[in-house]
C-alpha positions in Angstrom: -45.1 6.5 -23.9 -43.6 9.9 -22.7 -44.1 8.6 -19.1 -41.6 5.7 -20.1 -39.2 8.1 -21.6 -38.9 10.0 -18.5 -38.6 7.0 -16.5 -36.2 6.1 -18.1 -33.7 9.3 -18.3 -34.5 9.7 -14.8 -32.9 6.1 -13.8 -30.0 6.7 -16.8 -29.3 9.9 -14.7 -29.5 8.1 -11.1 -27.4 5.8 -12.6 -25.1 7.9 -14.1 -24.7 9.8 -10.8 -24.1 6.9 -8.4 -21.3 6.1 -10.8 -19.8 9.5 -10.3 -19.9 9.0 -6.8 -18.5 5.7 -6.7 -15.4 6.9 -8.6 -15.3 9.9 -6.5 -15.1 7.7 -3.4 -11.9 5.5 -4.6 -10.1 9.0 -5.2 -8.1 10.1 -2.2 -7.6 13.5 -1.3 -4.4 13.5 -1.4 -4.0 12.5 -5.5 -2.8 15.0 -8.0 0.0 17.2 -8.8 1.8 18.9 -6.3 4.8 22.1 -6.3 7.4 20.7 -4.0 9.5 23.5 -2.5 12.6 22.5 -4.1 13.9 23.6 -7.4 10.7 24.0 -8.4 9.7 20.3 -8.7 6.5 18.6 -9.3 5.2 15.4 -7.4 2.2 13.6 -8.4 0.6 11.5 -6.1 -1.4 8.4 -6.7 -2.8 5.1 -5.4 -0.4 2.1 -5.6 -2.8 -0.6 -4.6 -4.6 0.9 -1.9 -1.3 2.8 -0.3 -0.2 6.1 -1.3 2.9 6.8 -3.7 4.7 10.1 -5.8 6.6 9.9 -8.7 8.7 12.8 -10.0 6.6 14.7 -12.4 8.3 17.7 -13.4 9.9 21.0 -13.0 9.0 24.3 -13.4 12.8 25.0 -14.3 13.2 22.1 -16.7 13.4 23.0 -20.7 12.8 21.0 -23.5 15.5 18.4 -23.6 16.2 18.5 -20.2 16.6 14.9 -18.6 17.7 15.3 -15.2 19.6 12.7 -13.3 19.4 11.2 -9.8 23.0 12.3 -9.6 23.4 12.4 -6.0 21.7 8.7 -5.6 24.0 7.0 -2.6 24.5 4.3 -5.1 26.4 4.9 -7.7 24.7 2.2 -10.0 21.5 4.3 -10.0 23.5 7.8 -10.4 22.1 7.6 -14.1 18.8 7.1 -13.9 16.1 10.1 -14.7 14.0 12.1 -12.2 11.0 12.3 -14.6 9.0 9.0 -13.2 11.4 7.9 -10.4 9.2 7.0 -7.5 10.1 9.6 -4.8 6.8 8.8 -2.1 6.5 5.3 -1.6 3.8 3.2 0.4 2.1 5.9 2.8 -1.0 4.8 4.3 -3.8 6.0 6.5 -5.8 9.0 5.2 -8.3 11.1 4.9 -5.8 14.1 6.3 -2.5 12.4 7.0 -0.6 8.9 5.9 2.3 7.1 7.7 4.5 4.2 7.5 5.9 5.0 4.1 9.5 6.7 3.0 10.6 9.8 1.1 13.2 9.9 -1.5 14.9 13.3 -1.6 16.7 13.4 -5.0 18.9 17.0 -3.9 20.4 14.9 -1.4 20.5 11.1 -2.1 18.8 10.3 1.2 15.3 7.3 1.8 13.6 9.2 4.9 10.5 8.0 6.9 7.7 10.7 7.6 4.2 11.7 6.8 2.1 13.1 4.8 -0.9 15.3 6.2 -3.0 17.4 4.2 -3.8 20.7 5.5 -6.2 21.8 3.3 -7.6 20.5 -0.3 -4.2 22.9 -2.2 -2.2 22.4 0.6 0.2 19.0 2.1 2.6 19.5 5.0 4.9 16.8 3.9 7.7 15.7 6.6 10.9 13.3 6.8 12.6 12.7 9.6 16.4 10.5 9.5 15.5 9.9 13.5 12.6 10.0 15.5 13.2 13.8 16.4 15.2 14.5 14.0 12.3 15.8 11.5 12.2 18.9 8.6 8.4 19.9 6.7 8.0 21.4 3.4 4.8 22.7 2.6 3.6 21.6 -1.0 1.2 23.6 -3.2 -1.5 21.8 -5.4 -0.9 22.3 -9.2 -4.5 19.9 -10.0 
């Protein structure tokens, strides 16, 4: 009887385990929350059916109430939408350490650039958008979590 017990929390615990793992495996790196060198914003970065995304999380400078605007939007139809959830990283892919092919929405200035994504370390991205081919600027993003 005991032996069966023991059996049995053994292969609960392998089982449990190889679950772990398996969720661990369809997390990318590059997912979390991450301090954008702007205005003290906040990214976070996710999965978007198997490509990589950011939505505008928050602000170290935002107060309660606060419900910023994507004011300087080239389209004046969208002038009035919020920051908070507006999809600023959009279909990136590639990975472990750097994702291409997607665009960059910079909110200070209105502007869609293509660029990459490549991260430096586990707390650190190098994120870059370039209007031309040569015509590139990085920021260095911290990770929150």
């Amino acid at each position: 009887m005991m032996t069966r017990t023991l059996v049995a929390a053994m292969c609960a615990s392998l089982a449990s385990f190889a679950a772990a793992g398996m969720a661990m495996a369809n997390t990318t790196p590059i997912e979390g929350v991450w301090q954008t060198r702007d205005d003290g914003g906040q990214v976070e970065i996710f999965d978007c059916g198997g490509k990589i995304c950011g939505r505008g999380h928050g602000s170290t400078t935002l107060t309660a109430g606060d419900d910023p605007k994507d004011v300087h939007n080239h389209d004046p139809a969208l002038r009035n939408r919020p920051l908070l959830g507006l999809e600023v990283i959009h279909n990136f892919a590639g990975g472990p350490t750097t994702w291409t092919g997607g665009t960059l929405y910079r909110p200070q200035d209105g502007g869609t650039y293509s660029g990459s994504l490549h991260l430096v370390d586990p707390d650190t991205l190098k994120v870059t958008g370039c209007l031309a081919p040569i015509l590139c600027q990085s920021q260095v993003w911290k990770r929150v979590r």
